[in-house]
N, C-alpha and C positions, 0 to 999 in steps of 0.2 A: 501606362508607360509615359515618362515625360517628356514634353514634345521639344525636338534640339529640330535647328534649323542652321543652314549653311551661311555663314557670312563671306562679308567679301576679302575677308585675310584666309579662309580657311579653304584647302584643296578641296575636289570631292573626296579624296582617298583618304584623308582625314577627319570628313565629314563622317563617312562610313563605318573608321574607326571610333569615334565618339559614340556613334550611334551601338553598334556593338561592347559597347562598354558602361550599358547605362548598371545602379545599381541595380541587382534582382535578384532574385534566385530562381530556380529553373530547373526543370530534368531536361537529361541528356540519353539518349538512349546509344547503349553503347555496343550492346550485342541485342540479337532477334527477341523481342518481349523481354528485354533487360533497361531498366530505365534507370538512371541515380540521379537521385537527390542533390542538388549541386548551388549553392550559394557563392553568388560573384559580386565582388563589392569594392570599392576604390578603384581610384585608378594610378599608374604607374606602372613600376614591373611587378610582375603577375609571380606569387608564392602560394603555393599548394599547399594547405595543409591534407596530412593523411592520419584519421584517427586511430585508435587505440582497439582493443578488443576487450569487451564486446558493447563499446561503447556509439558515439556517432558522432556527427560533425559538430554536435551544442560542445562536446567537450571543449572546442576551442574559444570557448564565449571572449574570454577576456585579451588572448593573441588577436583575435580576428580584429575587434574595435581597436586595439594599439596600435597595427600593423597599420590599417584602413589611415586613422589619423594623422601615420606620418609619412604620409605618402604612399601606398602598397596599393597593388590592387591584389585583393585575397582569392584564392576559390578553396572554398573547405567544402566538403561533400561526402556522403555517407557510400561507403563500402557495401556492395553488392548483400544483403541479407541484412544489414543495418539500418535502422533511422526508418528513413522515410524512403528509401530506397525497393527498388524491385527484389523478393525475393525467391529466386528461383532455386530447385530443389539442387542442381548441383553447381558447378563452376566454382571453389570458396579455395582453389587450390594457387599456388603464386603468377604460374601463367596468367591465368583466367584473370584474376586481378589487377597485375598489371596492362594486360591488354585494356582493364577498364580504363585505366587511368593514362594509357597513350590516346583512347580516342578523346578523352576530354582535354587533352592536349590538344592535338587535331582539328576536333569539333569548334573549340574556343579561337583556335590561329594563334598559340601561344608562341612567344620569344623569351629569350632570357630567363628562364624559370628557376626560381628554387622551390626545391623537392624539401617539404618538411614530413619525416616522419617518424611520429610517435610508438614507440614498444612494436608489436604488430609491425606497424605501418613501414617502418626500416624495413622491411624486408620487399615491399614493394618500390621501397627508393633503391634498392642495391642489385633487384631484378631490372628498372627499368634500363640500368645500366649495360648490365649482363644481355638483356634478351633485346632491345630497343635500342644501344647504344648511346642512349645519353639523349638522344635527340631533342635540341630547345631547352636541355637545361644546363644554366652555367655554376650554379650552386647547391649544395645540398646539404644536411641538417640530419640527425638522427640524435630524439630525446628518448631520454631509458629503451634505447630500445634491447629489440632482441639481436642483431646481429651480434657475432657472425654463426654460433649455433647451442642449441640449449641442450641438445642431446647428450648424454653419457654414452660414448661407442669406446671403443678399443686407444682411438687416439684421440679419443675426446674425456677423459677418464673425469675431470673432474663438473659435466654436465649434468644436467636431471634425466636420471633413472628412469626408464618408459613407464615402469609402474606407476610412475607420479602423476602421468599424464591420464594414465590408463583410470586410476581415483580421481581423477579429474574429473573423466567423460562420466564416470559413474554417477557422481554428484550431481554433475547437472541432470544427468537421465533420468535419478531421484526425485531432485526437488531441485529446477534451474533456481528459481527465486530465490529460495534458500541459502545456494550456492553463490548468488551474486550479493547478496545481504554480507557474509562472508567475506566472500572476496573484498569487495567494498572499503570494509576498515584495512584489511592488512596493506589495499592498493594506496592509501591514504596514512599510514601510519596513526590510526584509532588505537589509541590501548587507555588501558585505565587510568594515566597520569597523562595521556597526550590525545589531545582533542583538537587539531589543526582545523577541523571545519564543522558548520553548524548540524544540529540532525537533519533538520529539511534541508541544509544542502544536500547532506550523504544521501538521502532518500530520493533527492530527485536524480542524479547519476545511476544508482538504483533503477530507477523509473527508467532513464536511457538505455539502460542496460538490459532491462526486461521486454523493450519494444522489438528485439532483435526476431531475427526467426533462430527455434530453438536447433532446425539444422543447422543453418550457417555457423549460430557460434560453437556448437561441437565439430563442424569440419575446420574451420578456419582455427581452432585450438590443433587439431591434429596440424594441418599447413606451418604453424609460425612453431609449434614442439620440436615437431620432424625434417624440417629444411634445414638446408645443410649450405650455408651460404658465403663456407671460409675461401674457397675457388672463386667466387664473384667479385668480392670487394676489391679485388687488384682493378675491374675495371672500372670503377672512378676516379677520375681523372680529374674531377673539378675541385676546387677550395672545398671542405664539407664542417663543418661545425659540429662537433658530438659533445653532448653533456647528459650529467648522470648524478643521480641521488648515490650514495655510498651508501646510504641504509635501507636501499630498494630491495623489500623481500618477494617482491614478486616477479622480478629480472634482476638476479644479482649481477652486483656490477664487474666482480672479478670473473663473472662468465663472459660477459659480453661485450661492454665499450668499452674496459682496460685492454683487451685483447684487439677493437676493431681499429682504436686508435694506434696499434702499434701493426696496421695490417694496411690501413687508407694514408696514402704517402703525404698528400698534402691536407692536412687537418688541424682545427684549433678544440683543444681537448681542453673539457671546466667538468671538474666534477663539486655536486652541490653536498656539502657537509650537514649531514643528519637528515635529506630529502630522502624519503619515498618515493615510490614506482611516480605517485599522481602529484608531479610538481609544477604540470600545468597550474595547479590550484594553490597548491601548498606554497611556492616556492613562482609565482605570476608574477610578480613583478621581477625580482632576479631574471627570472629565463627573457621575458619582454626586454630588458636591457641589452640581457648578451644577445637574443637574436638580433636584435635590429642593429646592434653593434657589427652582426657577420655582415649584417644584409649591407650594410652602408659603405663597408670596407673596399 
């Protein structure tokens, strides 16, 4: 740790803040033998990133260092059953989740927060609102994600068909690896005329992907499938940023942010022409513009 000492312009309560704010990363333990993986980095106001599935907090390599640079202080952290995180046999459901992500709220003394979250991870922005009330956060962000529900039910006619989910869980129960090799190019827009990223990049996302426990990422596919999150989104209340690939085949987009932005009252709505699901990567510098565009507004 580096050693900060008190001067004579600086409060103690200030001092105290500095000192909790050194860079680092860190677990946080957030329920009984539940520990996350939690990287905290810059200072200023404090933005949350919330990864992807069944990815982990490396996802945000390239947001994290932008953010950090222009003043942010970041905390990205891996998802209960992710990364480098604790992975305990149940909890992968949006309660359980969210509650991790109020005590790292909590635990850190956070103010003014923006909620960033990725596919998956929107649904733990759109709960903390629902079940937590917003508490400490004045911003919020949701990239490809999944809100407000993926399902095909009666009034949901044009969602994905449970069968889909149901070939899902089978694939991974197969051959996970296989399945994320797979998954991988469609999340990426791979095909035989379009190569947006290197092989050893795709291989090491891959590699992120496969560190997972293989329960969590079969529970937590069923949690972000099966949630039904169009009754939550009325409770935010804050400015929220939603953007979205139009050629994301693995959250289409006329399922999900055409519909949330016509759902969340006060929002700035960018959708990226010809992005995929994975435009962290694809499409990094664009989204680093527009966030830090919401952030600054």
């Amino acid at each position: 740790m580096e050693h900060t000492e008190p001067n004579a312009c600086m409060s103690i309560k200030d001092f105290e803040s500095n000192l909790k704010q050194v860079h680092t990363d860190k677990y946080i333990e957030t329920a009984q033998n539940v520990r996350l993986y939690v990287k905290d980095y810059g200072q200023g106001k404090p933005v949350i990133l919330i990864h992807g599935w069944p990815l982990s907090n490396e996802m945000w390599e390239y947001q994290i260092d932008h953010l950090v640079q222009n003043n942010y202080r970041v905390i990205a952290y891996d998802r209960r059953g992710f990364g480098k995180s604790s992975q305990p046999w149940d909890g992968y459901d949006y309660d359980t989740l969210t509650d991790d992500l109020k005590e790292i709220i909590e635990q850190l003394e956070l103010e003014n927060v923006t909620l960033v979250g990725f596919s998956m991870g929107g649904g733990e922005v759109v709960r903390y609102f629902s079940r937590h009330g917003g508490k400490g956060v004045t911003k919020a962000a949701l990239i490809s994600s999944i809100i407000p529900f993926l399902l095909k039910t009666h009034d949901n006619p044009d969602g994905h068909p449970k069968e889909k989910s149901e070939n899902t869980a089978a694939a991974i129960k197969e051959d996970r690896i296989a399945f994320i090799d797979n998954f991988g190019k469609t999340f990426f827009g791979v095909n035989i005329i379009n190569k947006p990223l290197s092989t050893p990049l795709l291989e090491y996302y891959r590699a992120l992907c496969s560190a997972a426990s293989p329960r969590a990422t079969l529970k937590c596919a069923e949690s972000f499938s099966f949630t039904d999150f169009r009754d939550e989104v009325d409770f935010i209340k804050v400015p929220t940023l939603i953007i979205h690939g139009d050629d994301d085949k693995i959250v289409p987009i006329d399922l999900t942010s055409r519909k949330a932005a016509k759902s969340i009252a006060n929002n700035t709505y960018i959708e990226y022409e010809g992005a995929p699901h994975g435009l962290f990567y694809t499409d990094r510098e664009k989204l680093n513009e527009d966030l830090l565009a919401f952030l600054n507004s």
